[in-house]
DOFI-21555 format. One record per residue: residue in one letter; x, y, z of N, C-alpha, C in turn. Coordinates in steps of 0.1 Angstrom, whole numbers, padded with zeros to 4 digits, always signed. Example, Ala and Ser with C-alpha at 12.3 -4.5 7.8 and 13.67 -1.06 7.14 Angstrom:
2
A+0132-0057+0078+0123-0045+0078+0132-0033+0078S+0128-0022+0071+0137-0011+0071+0129+0000+0079
REM end
This chain:
348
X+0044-0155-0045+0047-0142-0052+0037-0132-0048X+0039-0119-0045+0034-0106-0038+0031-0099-0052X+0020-0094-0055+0016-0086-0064+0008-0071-0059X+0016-0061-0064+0005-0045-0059+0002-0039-0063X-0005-0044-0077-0015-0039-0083-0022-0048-0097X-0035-0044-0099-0043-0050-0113-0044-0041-0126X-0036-0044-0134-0038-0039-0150-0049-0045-0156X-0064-0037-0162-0072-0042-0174-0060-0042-0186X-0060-0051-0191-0061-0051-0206-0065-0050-0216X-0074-0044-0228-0081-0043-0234-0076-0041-0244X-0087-0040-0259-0082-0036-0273-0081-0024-0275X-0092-0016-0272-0089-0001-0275-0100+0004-0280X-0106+0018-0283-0115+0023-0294-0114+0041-0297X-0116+0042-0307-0119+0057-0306-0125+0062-0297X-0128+0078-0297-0137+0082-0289-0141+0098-0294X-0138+0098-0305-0142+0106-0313-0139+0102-0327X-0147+0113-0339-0145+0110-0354-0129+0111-0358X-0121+0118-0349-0109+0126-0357-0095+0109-0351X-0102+0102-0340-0092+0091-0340-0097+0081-0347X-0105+0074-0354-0107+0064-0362-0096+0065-0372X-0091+0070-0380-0084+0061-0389-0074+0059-0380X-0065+0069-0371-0049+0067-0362-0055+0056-0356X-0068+0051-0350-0072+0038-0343-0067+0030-0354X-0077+0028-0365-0076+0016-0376-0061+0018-0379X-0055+0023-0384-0040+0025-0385-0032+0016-0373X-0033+0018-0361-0026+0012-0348-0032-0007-0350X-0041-0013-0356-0052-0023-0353-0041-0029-0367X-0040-0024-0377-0035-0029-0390-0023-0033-0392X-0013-0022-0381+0000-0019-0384+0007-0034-0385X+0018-0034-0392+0020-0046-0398+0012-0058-0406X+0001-0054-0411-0007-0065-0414-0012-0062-0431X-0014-0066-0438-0011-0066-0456-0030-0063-0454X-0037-0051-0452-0049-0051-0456-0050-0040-0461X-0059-0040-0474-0062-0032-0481-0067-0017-0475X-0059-0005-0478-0069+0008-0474-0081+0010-0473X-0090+0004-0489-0106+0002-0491-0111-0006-0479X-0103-0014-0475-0106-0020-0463-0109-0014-0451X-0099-0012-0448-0100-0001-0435-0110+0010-0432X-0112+0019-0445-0118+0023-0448-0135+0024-0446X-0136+0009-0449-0153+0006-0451-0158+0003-0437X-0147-0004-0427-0144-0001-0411-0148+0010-0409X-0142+0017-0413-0142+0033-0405-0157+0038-0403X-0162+0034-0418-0179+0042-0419-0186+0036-0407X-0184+0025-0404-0185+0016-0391-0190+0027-0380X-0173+0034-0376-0175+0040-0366-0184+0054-0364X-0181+0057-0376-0188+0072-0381-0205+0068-0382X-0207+0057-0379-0221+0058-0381-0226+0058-0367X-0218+0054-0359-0219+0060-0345-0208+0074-0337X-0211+0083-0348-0202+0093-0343-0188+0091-0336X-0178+0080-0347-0168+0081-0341-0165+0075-0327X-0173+0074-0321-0172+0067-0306-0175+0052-0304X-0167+0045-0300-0166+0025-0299-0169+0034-0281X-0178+0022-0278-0185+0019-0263-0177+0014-0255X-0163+0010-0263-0153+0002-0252-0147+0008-0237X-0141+0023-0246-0134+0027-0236-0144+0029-0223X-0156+0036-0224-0163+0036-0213-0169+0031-0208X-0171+0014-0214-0171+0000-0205-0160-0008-0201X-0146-0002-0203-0137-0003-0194-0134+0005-0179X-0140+0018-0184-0141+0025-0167-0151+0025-0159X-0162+0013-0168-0176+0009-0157-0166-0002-0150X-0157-0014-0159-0153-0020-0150-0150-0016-0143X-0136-0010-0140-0128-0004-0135-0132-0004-0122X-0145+0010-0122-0150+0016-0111-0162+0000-0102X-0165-0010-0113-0169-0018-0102-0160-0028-0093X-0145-0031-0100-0136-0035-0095-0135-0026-0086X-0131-0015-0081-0128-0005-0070-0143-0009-0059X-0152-0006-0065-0160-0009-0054-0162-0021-0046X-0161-0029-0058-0158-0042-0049-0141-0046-0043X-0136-0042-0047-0119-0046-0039-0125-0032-0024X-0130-0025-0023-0130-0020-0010-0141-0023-0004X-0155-0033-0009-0160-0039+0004-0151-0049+0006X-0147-0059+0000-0141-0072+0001-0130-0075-0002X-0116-0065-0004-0107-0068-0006-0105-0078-0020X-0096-0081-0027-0076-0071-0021-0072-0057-0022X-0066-0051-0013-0063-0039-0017-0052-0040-0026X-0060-0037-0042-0047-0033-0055-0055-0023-0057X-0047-0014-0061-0049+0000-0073-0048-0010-0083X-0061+0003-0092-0064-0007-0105-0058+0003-0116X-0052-0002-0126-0045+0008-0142-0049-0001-0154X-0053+0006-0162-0061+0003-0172-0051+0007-0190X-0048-0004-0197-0040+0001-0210-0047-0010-0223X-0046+0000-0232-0051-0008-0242-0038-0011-0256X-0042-0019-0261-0036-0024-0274-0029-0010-0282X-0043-0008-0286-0044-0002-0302-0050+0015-0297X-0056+0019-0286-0060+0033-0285-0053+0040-0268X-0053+0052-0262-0050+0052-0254-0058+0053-0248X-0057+0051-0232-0044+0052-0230-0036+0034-0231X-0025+0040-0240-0019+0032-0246-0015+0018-0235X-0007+0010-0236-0004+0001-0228+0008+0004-0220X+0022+0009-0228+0034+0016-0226+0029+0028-0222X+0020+0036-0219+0020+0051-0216+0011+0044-0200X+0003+0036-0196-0002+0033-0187+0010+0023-0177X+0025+0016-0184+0033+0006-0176+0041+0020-0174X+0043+0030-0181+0052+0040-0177+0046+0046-0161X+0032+0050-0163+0028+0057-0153+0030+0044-0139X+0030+0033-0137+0027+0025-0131+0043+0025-0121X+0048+0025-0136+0066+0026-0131+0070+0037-0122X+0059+0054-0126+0066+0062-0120+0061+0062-0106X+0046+0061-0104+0037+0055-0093+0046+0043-0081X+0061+0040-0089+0063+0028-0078+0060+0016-0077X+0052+0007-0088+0048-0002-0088+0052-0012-0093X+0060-0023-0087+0063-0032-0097+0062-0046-0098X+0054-0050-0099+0048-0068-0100+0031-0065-0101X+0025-0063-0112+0011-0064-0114+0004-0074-0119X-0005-0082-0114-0015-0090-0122-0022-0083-0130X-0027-0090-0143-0031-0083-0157-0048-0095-0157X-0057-0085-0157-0068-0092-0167-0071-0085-0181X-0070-0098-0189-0076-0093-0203-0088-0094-0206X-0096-0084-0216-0108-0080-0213-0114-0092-0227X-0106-0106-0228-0107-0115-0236-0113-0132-0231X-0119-0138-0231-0125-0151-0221-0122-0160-0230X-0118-0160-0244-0108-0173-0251-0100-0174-0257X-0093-0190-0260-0082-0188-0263-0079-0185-0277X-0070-0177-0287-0063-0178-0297-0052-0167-0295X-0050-0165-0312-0034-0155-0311-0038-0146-0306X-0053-0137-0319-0055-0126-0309-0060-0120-0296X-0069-0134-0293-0076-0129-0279-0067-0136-0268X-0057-0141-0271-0047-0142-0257-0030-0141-0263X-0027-0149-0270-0009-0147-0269-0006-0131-0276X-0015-0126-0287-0011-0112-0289-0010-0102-0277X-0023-0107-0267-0023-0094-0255-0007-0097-0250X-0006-0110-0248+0008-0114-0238+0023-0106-0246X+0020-0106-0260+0032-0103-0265+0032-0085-0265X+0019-0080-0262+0021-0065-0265+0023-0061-0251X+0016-0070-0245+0024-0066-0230+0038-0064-0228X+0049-0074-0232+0059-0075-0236+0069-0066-0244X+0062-0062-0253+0066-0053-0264+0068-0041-0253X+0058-0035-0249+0052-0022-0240+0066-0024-0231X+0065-0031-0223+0077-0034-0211+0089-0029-0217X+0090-0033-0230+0104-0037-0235+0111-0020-0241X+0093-0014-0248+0099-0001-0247+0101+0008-0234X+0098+0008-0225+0097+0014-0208+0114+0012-0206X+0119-0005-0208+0130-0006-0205+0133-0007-0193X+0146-0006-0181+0150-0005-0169+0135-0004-0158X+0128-0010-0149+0124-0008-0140+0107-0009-0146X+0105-0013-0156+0092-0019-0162+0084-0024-0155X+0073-0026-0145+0064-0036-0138+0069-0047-0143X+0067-0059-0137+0062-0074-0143+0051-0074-0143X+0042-0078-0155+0032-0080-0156+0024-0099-0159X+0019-0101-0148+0015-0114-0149+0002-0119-0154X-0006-0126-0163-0013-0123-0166-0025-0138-0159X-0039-0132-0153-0041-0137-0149-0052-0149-0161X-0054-0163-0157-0058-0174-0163-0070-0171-0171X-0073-0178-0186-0084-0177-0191-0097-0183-0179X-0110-0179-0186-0120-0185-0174-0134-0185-0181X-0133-0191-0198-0143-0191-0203-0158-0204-0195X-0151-0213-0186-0156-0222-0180-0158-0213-0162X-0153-0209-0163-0159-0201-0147-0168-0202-0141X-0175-0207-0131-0190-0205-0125-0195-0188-0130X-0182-0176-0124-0189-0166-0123-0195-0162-0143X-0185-0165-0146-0189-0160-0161-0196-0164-0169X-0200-0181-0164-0209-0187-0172-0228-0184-0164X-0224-0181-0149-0238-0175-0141-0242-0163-0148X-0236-0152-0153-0237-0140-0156-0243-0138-0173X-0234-0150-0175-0238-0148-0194-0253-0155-0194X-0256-0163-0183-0268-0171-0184-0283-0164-0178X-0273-0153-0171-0283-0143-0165-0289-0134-0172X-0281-0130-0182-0282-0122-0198-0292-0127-0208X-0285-0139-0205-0297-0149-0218-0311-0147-0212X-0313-0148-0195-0325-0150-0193-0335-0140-0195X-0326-0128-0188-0333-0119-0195-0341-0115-0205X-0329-0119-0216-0338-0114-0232-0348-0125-0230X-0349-0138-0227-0362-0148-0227-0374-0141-0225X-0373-0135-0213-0380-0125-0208-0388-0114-0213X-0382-0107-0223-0386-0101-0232-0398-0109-0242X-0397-0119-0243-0407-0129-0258-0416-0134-0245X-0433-0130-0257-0443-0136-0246-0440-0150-0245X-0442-0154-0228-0438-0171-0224-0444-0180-0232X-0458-0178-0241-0462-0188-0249-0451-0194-0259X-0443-0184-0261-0432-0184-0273-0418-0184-0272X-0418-0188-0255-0403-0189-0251-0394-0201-0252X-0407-0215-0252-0400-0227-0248-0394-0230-0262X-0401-0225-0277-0395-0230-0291-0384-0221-0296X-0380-0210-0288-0374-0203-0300-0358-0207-0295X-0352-0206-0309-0335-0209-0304-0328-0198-0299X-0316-0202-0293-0310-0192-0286-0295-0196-0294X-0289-0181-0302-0280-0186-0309-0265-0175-0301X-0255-0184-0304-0244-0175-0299-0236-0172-0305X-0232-0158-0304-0223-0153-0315-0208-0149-0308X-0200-0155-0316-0182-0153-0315-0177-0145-0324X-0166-0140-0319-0159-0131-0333-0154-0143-0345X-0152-0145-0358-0150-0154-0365-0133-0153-0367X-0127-0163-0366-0110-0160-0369-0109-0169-0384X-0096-0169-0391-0090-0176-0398-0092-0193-0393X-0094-0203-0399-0094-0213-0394-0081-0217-0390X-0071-0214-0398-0055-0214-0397-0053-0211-0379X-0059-0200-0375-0055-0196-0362-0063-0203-0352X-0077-0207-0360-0083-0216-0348-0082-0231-0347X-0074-0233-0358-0071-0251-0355-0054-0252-0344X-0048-0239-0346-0034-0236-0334-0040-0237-0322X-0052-0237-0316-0059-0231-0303-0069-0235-0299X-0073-0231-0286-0085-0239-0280-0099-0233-0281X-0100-0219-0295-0110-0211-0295-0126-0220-0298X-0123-0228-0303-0138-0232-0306-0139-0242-0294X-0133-0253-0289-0138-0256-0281-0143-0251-0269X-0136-0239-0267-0137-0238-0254-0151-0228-0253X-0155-0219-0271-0167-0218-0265-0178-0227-0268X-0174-0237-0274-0187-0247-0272-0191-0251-0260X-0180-0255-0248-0182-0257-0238-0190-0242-0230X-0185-0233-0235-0194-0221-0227-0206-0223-0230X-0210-0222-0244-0222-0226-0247-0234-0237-0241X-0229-0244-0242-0234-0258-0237-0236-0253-0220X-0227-0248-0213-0228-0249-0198-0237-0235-0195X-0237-0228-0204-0252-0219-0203-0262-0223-0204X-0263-0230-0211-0277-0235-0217-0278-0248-0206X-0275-0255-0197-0275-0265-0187-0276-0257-0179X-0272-0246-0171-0277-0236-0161-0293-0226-0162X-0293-0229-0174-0309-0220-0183-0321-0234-0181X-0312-0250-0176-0320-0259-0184-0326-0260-0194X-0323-0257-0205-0329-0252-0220-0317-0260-0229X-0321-0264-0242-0317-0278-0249-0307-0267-0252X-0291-0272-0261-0280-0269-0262-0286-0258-0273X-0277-0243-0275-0280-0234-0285-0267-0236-0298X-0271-0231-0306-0261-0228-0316-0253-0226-0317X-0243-0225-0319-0230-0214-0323-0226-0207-0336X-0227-0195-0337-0223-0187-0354-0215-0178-0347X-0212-0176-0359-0196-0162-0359-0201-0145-0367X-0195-0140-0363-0193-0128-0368-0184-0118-0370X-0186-0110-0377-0173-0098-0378-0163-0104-0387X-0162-0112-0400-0153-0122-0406-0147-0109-0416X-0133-0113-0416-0125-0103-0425-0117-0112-0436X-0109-0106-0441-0101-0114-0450-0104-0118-0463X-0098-0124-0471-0102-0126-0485-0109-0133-0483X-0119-0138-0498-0124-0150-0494-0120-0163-0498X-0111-0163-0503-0102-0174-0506-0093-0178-0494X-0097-0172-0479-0090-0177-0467-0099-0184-0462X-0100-0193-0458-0113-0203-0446-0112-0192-0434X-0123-0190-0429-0124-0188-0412-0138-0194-0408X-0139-0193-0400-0153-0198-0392-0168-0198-0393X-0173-0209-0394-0188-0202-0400-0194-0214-0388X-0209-0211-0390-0215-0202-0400-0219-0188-0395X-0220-0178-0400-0220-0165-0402-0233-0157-0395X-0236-0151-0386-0252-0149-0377-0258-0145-0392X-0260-0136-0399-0267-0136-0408-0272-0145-0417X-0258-0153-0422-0263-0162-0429-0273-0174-0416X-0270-0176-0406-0275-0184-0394-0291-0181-0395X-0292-0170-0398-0310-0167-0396-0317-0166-0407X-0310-0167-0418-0315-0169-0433-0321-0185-0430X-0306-0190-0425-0312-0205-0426-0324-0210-0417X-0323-0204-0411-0336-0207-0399-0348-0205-0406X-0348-0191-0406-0362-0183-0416-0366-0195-0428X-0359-0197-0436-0363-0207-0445-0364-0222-0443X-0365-0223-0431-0369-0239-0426-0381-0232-0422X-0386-0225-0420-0399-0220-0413-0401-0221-0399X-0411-0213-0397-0413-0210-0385-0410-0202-0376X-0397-0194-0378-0392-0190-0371-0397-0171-0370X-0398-0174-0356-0409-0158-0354-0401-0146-0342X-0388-0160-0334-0388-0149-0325-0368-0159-0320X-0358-0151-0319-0346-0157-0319-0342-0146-0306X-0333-0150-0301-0318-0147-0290-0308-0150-0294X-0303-0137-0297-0288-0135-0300-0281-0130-0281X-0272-0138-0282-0264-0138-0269-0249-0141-0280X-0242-0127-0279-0226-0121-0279-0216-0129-0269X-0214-0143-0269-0208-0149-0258-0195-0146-0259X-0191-0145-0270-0175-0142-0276-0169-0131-0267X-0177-0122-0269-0174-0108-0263-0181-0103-0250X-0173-0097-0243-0173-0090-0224-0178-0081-0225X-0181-0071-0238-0188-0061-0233-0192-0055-0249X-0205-0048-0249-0214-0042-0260-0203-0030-0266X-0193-0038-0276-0183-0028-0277-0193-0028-0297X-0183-0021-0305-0184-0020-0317-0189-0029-0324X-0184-0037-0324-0189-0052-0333-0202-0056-0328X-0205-0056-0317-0218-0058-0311-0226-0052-0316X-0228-0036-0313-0236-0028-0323-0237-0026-0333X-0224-0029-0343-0227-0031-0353-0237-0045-0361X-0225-0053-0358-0227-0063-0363-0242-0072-0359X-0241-0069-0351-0259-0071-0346-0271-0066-0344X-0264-0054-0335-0278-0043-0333-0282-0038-0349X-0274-0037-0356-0276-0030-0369-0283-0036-0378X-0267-0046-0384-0268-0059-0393-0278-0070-0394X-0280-0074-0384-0286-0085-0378-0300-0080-0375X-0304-0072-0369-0313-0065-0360-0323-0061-0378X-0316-0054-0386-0321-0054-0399-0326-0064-0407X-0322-0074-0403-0322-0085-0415-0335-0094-0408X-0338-0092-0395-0345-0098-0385-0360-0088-0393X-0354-0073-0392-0369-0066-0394-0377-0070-0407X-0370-0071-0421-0369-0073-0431-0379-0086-0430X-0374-0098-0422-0378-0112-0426-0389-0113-0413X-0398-0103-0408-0407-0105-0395-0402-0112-0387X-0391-0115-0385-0386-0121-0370-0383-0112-0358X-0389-0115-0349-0381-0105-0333-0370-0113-0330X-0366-0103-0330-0348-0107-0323-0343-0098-0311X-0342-0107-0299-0338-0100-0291-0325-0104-0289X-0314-0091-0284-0300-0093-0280-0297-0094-0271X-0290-0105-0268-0288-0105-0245-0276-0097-0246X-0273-0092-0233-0266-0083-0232-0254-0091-0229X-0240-0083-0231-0230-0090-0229-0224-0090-0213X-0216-0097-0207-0214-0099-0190-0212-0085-0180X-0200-0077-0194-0204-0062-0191-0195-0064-0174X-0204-0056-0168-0202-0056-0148-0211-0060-0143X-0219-0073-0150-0228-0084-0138-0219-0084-0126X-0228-0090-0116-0222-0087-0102-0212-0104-0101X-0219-0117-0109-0211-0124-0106-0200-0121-0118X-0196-0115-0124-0187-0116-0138-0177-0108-0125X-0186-0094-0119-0168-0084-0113-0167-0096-0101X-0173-0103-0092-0165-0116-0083-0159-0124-0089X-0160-0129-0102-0147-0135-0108-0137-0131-0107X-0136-0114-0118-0119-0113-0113-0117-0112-0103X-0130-0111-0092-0118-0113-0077-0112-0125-0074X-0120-0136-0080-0116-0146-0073-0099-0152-0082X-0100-0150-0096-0090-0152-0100-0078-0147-0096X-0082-0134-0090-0068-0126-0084-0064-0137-0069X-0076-0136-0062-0071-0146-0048-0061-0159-0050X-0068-0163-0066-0062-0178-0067-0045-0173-0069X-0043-0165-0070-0027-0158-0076-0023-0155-0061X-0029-0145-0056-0026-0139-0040-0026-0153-0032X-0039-0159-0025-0035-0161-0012-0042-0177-0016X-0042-0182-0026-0046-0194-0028-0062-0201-0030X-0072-0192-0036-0081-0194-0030-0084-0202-0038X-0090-0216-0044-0096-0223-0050-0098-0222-0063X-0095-0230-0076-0096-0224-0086-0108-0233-0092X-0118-0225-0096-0133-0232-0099-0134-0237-0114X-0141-0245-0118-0146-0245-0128-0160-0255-0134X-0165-0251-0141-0176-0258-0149-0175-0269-0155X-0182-0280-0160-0176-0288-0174-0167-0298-0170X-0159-0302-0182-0149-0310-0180-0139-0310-0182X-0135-0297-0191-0120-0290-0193-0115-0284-0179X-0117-0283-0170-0107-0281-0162-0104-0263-0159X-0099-0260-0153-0096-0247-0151-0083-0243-0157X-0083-0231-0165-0070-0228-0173-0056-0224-0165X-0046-0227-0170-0034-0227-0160-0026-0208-0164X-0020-0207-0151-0011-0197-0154-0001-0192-0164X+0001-0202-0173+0007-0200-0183+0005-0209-0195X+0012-0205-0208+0009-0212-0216+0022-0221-0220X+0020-0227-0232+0032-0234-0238+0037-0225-0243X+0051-0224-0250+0057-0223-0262+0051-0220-0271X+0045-0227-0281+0039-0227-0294+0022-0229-0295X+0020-0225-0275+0005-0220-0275-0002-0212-0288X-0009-0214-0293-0017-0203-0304-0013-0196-0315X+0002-0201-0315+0008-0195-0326+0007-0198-0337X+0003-0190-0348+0002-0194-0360+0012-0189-0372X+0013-0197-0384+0020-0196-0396+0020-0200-0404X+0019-0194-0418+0018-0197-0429+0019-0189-0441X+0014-0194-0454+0023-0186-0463+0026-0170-0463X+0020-0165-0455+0022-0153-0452+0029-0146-0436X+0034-0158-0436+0039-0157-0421+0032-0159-0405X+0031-0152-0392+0025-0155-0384+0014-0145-0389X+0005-0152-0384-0012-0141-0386-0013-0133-0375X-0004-0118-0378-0006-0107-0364-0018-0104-0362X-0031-0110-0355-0041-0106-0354-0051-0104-0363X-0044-0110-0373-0054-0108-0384-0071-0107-0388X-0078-0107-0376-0091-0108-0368-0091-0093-0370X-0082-0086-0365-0083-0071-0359-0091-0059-0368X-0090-0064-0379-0096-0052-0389-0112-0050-0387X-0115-0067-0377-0131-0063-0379-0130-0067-0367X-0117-0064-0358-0122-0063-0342-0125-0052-0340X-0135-0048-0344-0139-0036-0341-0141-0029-0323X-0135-0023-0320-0135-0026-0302-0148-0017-0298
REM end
């Protein structure tokens, strides 16, 4: 199969004060959350002037995919659509359509599996097509790759760095903890989200040679009479602090591709506060972003589609396949399927 061009995929973000609610509005739509809700999101954005870091670490990718597709090939034009902000998904498959193009491979700006970080993208993809109508691209979407050489070299390159930062007398004790976005457990017992970053975890910390790190969640929404994922990065360093000793931590964002909202929030802010408060240093590794081996992954993911080039992986899960099942990640329950129900505090 011939493909002539790459779609990012992404969530979306404001990029000013006056789109944050029509953002939170697009993120909610169909989904039973409270206004006060949304709302207390919003001060989120407003405390960074309205602007989520997304959209313009989508056109860092962008522009390093371009640089690299013209030292090293393939030649695809790259188009870029998001979820929930624009340029929209349907307003980016329209232009693509009028451009001539039709059979694109898709990377999503997502490295695990659940509803929202993979079968939602697949279905808005779908949705988008479905309104275009007659002469739509195909959009194919290329394989998860939370086990990847390139992705797990890049996140480990991140980690090393912050190491870097804490004098070496103090490097060999301190933990290194990883933080995920937290889902409904409902949605993560449908899906491969926890395992698959444990295994990321673990195969960073075996490339760092450094004993296995933690895992905590963040960004948790929902009542609290719903289970989702813990334990929680703040509550994570409370517990630490009160075992003692603890003087100097690494937070490494593995969940997430790039230093979007939830990051600065939820960390630089939240966390980063709670650190000052209790005399701990805490340094934040940076997220994979456009590491040099993170943009040779998607090349290499695209060859494995194009011209067959080898499909790599770390570990012992194997390398993710082109498609999924059926009843991949789907969830349900007394409230029906959980439309992303993550999203209120996906902050992009």
């Amino acid at each position: 199969m011939t493909f002539d061009a790459l779609l990012i995929v992404s969530f979306g973000g404001p990029e000013r004060q006056e789109d944050v609610i029509p953002f939170l509005e697009n993120v909610l739509r169909g989904k039973r959350v409270p206004r006060e809700r949304m709302m207390e999101v919003a001060e989120h954005y407003y405390h960074f002037g309205g602007r989520s870091p997304i959209n313009d670490q989508n056109r860092a990718l962008s522009a390093a995919l371009e640089t690299a597709f013209k030292a090293y090939g393939p030649s695809l034009p790259i188009y870029w659509g998001n979820r929930n902000w624009h340029p929209m998904l349907a307003e980016t498959l329209r232009q693509m359509r009028a451009d001539g193009f039709r059979r694109a491979l898709a990377f999503v700006t997502s490295a695990f599996g659940s509803y929202s970080g993979c079968r939602q993208y697949r279905e808005d993809i779908e949705r988008a097509r479905t309104e275009i109508g007659p002469g739509a691209p195909e959009i194919h979407k290329l394989r998860t790759f939370h086990n990847h050489p390139g992705f797990i070299a890049a996140a480990a390159d991140r980690v090393r760095t912050a190491l870097e930062q804490v004098p070496s007398e103090r490097r060999d004790s301190l933990p290194i903890v990883f933080t995920a976005h937290s889902i409904p457990h409902s949605m993560a017992d449908a899906s491969p989200y926890v395992e698959q970053l444990r295994e990321s975890c673990q195969l960073v910390c075996q490339m760092l040679g450094r004993p296995a790190g933690a895992l905590a969640y963040q960004s948790r929404s929902g009542p609290p009479s719903q289970p989702w994922l813990e334990p929680d990065i703040c509550d994570y360093i409370r517990q630490l602090h009160s075992s003692g000793g603890l003087t100097d931590i690494v937070v490494m964002p593995i969940g997430f591709l790039s230093d979007h909202m939830e990051v600065i929030y939820d960390l630089d802010t939240e966390a980063a506060a709670l650190c000052g408060e209790l005399g701990v240093n805490l340094v934040r590794a940076a997220t994979v972003g456009v590491h040099p081996a993170f943009v040779s992954m998607i090349r290499e993911l695209i060859l494995e589609r194009t011209s067959g080039q080898q499909r790599r992986a770390l570990g012992t899960s194997g390398p993710g396949g082109d498609s999924c099942e059926p009843e991949c990640c789907l969830v349900t329950g007394s409230h029906g399927r959980l439309m992303g129900t993550a999203g209120v505090s996906a902050r992009a």
